[in-house]
C-alpha positions in Angstrom: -30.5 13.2 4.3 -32.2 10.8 1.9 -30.7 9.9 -1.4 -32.3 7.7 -4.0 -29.9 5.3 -5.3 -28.5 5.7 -9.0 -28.4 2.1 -10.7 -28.0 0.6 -14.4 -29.9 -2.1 -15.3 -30.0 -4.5 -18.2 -31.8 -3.7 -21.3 -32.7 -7.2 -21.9 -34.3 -8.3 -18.9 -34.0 -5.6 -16.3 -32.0 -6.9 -13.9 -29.2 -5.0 -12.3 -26.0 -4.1 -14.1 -22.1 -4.3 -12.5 -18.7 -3.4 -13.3 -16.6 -6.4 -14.7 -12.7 -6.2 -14.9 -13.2 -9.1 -16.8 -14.5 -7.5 -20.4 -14.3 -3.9 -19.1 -17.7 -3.4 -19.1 -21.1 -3.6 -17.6 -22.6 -7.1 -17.3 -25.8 -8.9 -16.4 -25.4 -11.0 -13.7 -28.7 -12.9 -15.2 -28.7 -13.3 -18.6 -24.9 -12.5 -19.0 -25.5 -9.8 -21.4 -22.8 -6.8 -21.3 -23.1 -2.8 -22.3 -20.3 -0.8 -23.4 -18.8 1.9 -21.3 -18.2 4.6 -23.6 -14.2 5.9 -23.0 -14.2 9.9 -22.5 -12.0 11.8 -24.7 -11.5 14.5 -21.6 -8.1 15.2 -20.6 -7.2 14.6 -17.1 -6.5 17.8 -15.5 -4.8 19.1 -12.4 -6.5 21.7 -10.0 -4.3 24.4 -8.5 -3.2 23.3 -4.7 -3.2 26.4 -3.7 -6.6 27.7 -4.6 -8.5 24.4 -3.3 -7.0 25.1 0.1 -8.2 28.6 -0.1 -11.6 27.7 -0.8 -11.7 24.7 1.5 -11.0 27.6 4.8 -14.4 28.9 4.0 -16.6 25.8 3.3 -16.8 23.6 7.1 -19.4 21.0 5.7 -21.4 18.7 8.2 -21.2 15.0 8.2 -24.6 13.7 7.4 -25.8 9.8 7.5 -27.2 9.0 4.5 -30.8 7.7 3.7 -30.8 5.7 0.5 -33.9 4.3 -1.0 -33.6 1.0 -3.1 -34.5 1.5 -6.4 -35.6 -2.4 -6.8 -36.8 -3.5 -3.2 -37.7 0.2 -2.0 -36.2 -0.8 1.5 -34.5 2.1 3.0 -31.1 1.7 4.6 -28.4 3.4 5.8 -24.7 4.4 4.1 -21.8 5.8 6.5 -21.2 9.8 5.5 -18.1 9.1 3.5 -19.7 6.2 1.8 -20.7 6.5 -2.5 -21.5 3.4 -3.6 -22.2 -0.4 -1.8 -25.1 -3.2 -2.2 -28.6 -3.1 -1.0 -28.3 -4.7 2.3 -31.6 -6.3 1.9 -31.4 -7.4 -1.9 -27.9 -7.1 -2.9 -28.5 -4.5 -5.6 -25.7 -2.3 -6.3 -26.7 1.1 -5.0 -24.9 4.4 -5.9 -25.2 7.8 -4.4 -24.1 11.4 -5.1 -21.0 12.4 -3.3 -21.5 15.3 -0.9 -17.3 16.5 -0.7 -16.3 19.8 -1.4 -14.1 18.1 -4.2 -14.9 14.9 -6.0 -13.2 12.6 -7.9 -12.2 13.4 -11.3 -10.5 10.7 -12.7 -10.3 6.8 -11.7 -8.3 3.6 -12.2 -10.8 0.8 -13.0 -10.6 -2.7 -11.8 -8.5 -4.7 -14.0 -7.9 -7.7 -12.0 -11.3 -9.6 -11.4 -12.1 -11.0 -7.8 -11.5 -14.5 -9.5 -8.0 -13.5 -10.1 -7.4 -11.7 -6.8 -8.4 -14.8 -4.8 -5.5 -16.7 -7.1 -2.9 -14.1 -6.5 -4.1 -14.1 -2.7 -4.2 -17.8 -1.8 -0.7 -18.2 -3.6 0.7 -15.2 -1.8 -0.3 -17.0 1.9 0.6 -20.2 0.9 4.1 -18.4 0.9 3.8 -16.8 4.5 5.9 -18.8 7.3 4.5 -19.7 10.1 1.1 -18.6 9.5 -1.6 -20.4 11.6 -3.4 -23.0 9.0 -6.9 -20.7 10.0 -5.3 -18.0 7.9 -4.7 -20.1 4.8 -8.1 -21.5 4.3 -9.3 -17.1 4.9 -10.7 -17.2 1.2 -12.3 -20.4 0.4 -15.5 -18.6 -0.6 -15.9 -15.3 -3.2 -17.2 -13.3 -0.4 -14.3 -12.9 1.4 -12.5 -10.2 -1.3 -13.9 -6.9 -1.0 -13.8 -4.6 -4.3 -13.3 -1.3 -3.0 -12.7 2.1 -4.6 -10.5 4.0 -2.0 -9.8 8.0 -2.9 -5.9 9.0 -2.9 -4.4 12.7 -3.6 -2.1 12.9 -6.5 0.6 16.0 -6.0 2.9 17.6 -8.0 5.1 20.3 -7.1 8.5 21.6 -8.1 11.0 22.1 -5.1 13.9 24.5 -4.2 15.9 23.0 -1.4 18.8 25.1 -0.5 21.3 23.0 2.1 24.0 23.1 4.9 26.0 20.0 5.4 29.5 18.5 5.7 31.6 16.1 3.1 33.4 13.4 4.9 36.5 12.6 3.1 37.9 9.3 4.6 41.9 8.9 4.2 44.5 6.3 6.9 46.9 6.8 8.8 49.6 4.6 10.1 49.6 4.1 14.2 51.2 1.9 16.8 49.2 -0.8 19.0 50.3 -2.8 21.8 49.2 -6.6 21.5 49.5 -9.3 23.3 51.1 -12.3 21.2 51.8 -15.8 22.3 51.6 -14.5 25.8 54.0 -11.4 25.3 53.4 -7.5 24.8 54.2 -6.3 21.4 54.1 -3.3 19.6 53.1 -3.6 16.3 51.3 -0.6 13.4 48.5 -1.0 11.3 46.0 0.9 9.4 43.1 2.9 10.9 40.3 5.3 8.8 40.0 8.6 9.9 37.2 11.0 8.2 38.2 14.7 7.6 35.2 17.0 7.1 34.5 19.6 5.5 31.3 22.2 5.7 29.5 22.7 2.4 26.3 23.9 1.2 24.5 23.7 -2.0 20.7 23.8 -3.7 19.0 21.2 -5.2 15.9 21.6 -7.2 13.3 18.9 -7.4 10.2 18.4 -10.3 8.1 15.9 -8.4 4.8 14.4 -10.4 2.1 12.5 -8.8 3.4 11.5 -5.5 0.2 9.2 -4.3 -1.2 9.6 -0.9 -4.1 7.9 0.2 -7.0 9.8 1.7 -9.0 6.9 3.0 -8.6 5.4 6.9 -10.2 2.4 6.1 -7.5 1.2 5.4 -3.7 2.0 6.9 -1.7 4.3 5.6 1.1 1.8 5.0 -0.6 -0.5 3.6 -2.0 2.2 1.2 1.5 3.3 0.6 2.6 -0.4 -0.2 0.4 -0.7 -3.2 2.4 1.7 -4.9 3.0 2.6 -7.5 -0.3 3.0 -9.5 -0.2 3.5 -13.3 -1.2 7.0 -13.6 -0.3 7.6 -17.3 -3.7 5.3 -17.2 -6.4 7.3 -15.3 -9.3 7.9 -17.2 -12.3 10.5 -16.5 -14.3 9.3 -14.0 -17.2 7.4 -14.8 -20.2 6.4 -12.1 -20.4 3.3 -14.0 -17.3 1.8 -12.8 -18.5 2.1 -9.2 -22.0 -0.3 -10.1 -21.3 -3.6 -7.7 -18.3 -2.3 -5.8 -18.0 -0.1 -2.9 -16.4 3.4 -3.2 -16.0 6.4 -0.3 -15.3 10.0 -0.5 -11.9 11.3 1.2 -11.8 11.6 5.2 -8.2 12.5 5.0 -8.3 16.6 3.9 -6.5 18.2 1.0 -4.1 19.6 3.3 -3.1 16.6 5.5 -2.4 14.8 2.3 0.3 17.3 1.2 1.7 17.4 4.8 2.0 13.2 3.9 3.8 13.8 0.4 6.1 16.8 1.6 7.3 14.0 4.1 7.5 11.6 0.9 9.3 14.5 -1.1 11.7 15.0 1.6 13.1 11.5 1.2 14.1 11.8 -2.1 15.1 15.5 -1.5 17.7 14.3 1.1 18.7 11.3 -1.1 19.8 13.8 -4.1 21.4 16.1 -1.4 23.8 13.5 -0.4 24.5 12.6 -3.4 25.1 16.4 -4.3 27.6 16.7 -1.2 29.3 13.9 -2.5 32.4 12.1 -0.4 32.7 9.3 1.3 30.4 10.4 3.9 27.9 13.3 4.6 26.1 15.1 7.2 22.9 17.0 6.2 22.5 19.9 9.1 20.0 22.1 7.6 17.7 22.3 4.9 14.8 24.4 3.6 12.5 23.2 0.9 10.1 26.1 -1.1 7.5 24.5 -3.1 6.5 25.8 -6.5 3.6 25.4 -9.0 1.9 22.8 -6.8 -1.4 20.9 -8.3 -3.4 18.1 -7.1 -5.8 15.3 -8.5 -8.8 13.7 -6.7 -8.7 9.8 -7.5 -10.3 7.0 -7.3 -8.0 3.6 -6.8 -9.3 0.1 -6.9 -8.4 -2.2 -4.3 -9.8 -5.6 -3.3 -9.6 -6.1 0.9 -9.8 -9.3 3.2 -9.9 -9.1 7.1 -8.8 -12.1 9.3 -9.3 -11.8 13.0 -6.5 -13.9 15.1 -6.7 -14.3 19.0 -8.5 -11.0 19.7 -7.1 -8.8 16.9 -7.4 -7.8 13.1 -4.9 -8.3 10.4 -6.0 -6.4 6.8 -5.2 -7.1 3.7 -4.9 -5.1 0.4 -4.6 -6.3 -3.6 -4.2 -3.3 -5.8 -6.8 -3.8 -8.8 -4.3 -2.7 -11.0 -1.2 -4.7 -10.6 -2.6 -7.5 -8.2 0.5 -6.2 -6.2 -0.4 -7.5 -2.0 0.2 -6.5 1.4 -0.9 -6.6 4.7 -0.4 -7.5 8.1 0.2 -11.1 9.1 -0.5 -13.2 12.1 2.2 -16.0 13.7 1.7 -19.1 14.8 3.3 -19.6 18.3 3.0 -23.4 18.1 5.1 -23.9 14.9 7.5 -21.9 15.5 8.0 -23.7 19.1 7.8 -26.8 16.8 10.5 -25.2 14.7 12.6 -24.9 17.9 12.0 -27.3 19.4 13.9 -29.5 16.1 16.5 -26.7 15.8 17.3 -28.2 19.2 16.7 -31.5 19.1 19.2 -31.3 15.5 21.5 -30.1 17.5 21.8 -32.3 20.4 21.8 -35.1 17.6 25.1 -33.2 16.0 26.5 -32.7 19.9 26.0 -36.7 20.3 27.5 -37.8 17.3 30.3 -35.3 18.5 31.0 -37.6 21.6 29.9 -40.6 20.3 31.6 -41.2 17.2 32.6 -44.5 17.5 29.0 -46.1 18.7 27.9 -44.6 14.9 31.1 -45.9 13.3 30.4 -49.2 15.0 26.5 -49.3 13.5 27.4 -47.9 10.5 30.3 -50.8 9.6 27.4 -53.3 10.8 24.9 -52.6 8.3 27.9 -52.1 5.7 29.3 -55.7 6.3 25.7 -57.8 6.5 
């Protein structure tokens, strides 16, 4: 399907316009001349959970490979289905599309932290990694190796009714008898040992759970998605095409209904957390429990997220900023030779110590040498 590409361009001298972090606005890369975004005074809403999923049984869309035309060079390229917004391949113009989703993104976080500032955070943040080969430490020595994406997440809320069976461990001592053996010789001698009586109990605890963040892109692993947390939400905004202008932004490829599946298993931590702390005791035992879920919305978002690969001995390691907090993780490499190095002093320390040991008066002898001359 062919899409013709949706840019902003300077008023001054026409040349293309792009998000900055930097002044929270649209800038000329040219003449450095910036335009405004104008804040909406919408509200951010949630949508009703369970009437999206009943429209999303009778709408089976077809991914389509997008056609996008230039609207500087005219070249005509290609976008992945899931892709909105990237560069012109062939003239680096940020180009912009319409997204084709069932739902769309209604509200946004834009980039706070420029790329500038991420490759600060980032170089600072592998300088501290142990062990890492050198290779990975010179990763960002040019701009190009940040990525500013804009990934989609689902936002949940739900109230939850959780009614339990479990057990209170009460622990209390009791005095017993040991036999020992003690300067060669049997004795019997008592001491203290912990038993834990238990005692069935079962209870209901009742949950009000706002915004629990689940990412609905796979560009990106889900836990390093989940390791950005937590994102500002008391700061989304409407969302606004003109944040996307210069970074690259996708549609959702994980569904409406997988994503709750994810934060149910994120609600049922905290869930079994409060149980436990309902039962009470020393110790507890959670047998059974059944969750109900009430009033349950959702928001589609956009998050902002700068990326960096680094490919080590045959395999990938990602890396995420979040745009908002410059928070970072990722995967990380090892360097087998230093930590052999590191081993291989551990061991060579040690035989020094182990020498010394059996040789103390060889050092005693040096030692008073170099002390009387």
């Amino acid at each position: 399907m062919k899409f013709q590409s949706i840019n902003f361009t300077c008023k001054g001298c026409g040349a293309p316009l792009r998000y900055s972090p930097a002044t929270q606005s649209l800038r000329c890369e040219f003449c450095s001349s910036t335009e405004l975004i104008s804040h909406s005074n919408q509200s951010i809403k949630e949508y009703s959970l369970k009437k999206a999923l009943q429209f999303l049984e009778t709408h089976h869309p077809q991914e389509i490979i997008k056609e996008v035309r230039c609207n500087k060079c005219s070249a005509l390229f290609k976008l992945t289905p899931y892709s909105v917004s990237s560069n012109c391949p062939y003239c680096n113009t940020p180009t912009i599309t319409d997204f084709i989703k069932e739902i769309t993104p209604q509200s946004m976080l834009p980039f706070s932290l420029t790329q500038k500032q991420a490759q600060t955070k980032f170089k600072k943040w592998l300088g501290s990694l142990w062990f890492a080969p050198n290779k990975l430490k010179k990763l960002i020595d040019g701009n190009e190796n940040l990525t500013g994406y804009y990934l989609p997440h689902w936002t949940y809320d739900a109230e939850t009714h959780s009614q339990y069976h479990g057990q209170r461990g009460t622990i209390y001592y009791v005095t017993v008898e040991r036999t020992r053996v003690i300067n060669g010789q049997h004795r019997r001698v008592t001491k203290k040992e912990a038993r834990i009586k238990w005692r069935a109990i079962q209870g209901v605890v009742n949950n009000n759970f706002d915004d629990i963040t689940i990412g609905a892109s796979k560009t990106i692993s889900h836990t390093i998605l989940d390791n950005l947390a937590p994102w500002d939400t008391n700061r989304l905004i409407p969302f606004n095409t003109k944040y996307l202008s210069g970074f690259k932004s996708e549609e959702y490829t994980i569904g409406l209904d997988n994503g709750f599946e994810y934060a149910k298993m994120k609600m049922d931590n905290i869930i079994r957390r409060d149980i436990r702390a309902d039962i009470g005791g020393d110790q507890q035992k959670i047998e059974q429990v059944k969750t109900t879920y009430n009033n349950t919305t959702y928001k589609s978002v956009l998050f902002p997220i700068w990326t960096a690969q680094f490919d080590w001995r045959g395999k990938q390691y990602n890396y995420a900023i979040n745009g908002q907090t410059g928070k970072i993780t990722g995967e990380r490499p090892y360097s087998l030779i230093k930590i052999i190095m590191l081993i291989g002093f551990i061991i060579m320390l040690f035989g020094g110590v182990v020498y010394i040991e059996e040789h103390p008066q060889y050092f005693e002898d040096a030692f008073n040498s170099i002390r009387y001359n």
